[in-house]
Backbone as JSON, one array per atom type, in Angstrom:
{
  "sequence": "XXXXXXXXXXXXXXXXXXXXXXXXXXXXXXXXXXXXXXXXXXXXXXXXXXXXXXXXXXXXXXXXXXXXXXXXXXXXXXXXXXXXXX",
  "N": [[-17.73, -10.27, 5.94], [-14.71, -8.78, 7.03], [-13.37, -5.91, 8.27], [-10.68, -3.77, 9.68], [-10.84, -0.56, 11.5], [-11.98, 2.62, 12.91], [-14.21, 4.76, 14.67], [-14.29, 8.22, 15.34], [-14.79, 11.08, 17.07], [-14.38, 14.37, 16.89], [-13.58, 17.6, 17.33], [-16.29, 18.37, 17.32], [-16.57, 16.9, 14.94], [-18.24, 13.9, 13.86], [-16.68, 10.68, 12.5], [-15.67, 7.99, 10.3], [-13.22, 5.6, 10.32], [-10.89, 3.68, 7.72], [-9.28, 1.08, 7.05], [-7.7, -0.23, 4.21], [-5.93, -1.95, 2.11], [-3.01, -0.51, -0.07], [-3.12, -0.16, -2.94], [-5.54, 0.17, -3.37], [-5.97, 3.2, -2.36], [-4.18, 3.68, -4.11], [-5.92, 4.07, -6.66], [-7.97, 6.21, -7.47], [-10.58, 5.39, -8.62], [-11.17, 2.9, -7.4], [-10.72, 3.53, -4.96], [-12.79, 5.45, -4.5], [-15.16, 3.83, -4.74], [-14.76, 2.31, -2.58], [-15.34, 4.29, -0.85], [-17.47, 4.85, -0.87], [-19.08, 2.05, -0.47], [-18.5, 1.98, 2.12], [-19.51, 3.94, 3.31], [-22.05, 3.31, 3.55], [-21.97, 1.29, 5.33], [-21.54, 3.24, 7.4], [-23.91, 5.82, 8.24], [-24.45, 8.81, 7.23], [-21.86, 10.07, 8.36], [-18.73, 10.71, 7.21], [-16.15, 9.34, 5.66], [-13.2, 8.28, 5.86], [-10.29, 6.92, 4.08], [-7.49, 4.63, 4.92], [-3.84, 3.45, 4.15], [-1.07, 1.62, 4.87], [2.07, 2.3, 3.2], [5.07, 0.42, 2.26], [6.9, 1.01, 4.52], [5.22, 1.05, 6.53], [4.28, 3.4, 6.51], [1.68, 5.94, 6.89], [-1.16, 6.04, 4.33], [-3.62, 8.95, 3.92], [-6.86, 8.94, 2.66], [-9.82, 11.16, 1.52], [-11.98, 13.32, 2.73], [-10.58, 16.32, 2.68], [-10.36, 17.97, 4.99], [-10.25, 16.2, 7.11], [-8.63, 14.1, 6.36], [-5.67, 15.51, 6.68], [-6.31, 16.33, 9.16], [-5.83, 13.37, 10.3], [-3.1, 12.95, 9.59], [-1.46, 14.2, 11.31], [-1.98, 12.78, 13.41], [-0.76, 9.86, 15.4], [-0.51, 6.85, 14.89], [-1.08, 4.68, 16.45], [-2.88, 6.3, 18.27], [-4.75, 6.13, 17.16], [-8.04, 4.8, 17.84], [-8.53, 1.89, 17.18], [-10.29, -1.4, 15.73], [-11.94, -4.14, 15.27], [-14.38, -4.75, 12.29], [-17.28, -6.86, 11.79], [-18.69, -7.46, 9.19], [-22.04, -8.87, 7.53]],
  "CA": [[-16.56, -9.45, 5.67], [-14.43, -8.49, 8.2], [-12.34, -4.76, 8.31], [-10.43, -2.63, 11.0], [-11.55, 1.19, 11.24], [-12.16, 3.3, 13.94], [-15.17, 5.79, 14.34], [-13.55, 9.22, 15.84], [-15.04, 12.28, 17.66], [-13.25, 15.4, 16.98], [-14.42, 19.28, 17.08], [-17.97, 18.23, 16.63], [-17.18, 15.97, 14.04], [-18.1, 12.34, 13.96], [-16.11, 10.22, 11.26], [-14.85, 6.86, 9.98], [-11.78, 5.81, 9.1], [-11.56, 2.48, 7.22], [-7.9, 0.55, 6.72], [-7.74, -0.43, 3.15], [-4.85, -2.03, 1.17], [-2.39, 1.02, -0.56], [-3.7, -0.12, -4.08], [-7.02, 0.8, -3.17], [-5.72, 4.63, -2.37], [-3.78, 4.35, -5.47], [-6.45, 3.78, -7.66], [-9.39, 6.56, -7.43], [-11.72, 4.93, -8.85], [-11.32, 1.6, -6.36], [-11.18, 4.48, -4.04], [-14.09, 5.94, -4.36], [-16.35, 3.04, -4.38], [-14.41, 1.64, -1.58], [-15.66, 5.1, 0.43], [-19.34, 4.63, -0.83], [-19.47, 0.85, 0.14], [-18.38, 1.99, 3.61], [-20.72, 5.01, 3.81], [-23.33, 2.36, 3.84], [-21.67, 0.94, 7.24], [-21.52, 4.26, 8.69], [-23.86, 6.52, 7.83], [-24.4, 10.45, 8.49], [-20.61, 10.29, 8.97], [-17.7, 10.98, 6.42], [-15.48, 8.03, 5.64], [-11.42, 8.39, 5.35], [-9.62, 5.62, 4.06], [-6.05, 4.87, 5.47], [-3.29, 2.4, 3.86], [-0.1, 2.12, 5.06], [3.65, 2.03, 2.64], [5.5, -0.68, 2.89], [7.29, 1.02, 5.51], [4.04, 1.69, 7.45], [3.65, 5.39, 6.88], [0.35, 5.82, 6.64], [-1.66, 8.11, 3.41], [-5.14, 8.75, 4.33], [-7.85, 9.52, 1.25], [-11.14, 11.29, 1.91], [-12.0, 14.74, 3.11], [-9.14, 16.86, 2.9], [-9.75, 18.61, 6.68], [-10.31, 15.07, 7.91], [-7.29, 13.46, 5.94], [-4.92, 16.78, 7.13], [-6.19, 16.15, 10.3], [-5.36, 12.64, 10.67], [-1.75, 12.93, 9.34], [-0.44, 14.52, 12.09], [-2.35, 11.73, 14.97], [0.05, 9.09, 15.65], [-1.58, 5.77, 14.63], [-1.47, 4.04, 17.46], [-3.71, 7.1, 19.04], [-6.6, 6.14, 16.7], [-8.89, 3.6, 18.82], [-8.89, 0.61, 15.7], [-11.48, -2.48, 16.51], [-12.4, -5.51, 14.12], [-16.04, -5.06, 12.18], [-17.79, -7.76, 11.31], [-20.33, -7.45, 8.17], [-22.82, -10.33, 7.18]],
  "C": [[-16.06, -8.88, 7.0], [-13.4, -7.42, 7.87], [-12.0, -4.42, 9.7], [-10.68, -1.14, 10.15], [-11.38, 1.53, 12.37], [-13.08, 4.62, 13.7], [-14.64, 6.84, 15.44], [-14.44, 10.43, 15.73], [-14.63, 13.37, 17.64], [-13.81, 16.76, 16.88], [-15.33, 19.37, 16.55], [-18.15, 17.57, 16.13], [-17.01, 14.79, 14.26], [-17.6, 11.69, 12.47], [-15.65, 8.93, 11.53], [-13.66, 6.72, 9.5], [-11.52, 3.95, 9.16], [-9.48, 1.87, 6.77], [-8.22, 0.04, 5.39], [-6.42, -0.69, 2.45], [-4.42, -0.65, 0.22], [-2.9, 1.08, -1.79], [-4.58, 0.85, -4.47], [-6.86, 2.3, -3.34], [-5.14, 4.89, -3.69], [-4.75, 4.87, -6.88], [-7.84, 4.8, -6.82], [-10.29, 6.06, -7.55], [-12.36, 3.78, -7.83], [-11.29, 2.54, -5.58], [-12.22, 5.05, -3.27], [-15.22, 4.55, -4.33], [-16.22, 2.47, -3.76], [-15.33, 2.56, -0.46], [-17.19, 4.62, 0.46], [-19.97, 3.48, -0.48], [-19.42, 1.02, 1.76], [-19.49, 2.84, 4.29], [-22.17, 4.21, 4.05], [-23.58, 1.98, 5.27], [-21.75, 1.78, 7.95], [-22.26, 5.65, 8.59], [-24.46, 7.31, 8.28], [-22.6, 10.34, 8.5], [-19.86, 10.05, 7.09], [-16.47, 9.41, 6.57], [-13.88, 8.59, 4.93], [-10.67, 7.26, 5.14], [-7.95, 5.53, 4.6], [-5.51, 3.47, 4.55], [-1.96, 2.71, 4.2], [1.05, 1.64, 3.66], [4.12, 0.75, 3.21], [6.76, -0.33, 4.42], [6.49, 1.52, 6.69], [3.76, 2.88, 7.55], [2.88, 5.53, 6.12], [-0.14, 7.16, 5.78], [-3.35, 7.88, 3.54], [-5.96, 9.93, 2.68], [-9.31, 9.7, 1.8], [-11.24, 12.33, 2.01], [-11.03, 14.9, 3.09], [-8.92, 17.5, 4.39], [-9.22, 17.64, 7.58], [-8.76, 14.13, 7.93], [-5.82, 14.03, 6.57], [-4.66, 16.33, 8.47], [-5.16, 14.69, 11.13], [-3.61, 12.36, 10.36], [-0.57, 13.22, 10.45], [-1.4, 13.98, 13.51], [-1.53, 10.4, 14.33], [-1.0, 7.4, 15.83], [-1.85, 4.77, 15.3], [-2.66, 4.74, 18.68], [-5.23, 7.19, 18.67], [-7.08, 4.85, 17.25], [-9.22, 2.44, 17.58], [-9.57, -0.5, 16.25], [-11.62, -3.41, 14.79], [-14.0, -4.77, 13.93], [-16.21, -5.85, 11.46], [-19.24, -7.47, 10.17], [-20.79, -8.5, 7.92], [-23.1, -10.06, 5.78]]
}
């Protein structure tokens, strides 16, 4: 399996943030077991999912300080990378 994410440093806290089709955010339930499959990949750390609109404006699901936070960073300012799972 292969995702983009980016693992982010911020006022102490360490966190994930996981790109995910908009569905996915629509749907809690695919939501939530999208975060807990990831928490596997990253864990100790908090997992925020992101999907963008079809006009790319991005809604992030997860913590609400974390989600808050990321709303107002400009999405080219989050460091994104390919991961590879087996």
């Amino acid at each position: 399996m292969r995702f983009q994410g980016a693992v982010i440093k911020e006022q102490g806290v360490k966190f994930a943030v996981i790109i995910v089709k908009k569905a996915v955010i629509d749907n809690k339930f695919q939501a939530n077991r999208a975060m807990g499959n990831f928490q596997t990949l990253f864990p100790g750390m908090p997992v925020v999912l992101m999907a963008q609109d079809h006009r790319g404006v991005p809604t992030y699901y997860g913590r609400k300080d974390i989600s808050s936070f990321l709303a107002n960073v400009p999405l080219q300012a989050i460091p994104w990378r390919e991961y590879t799972v087996s």
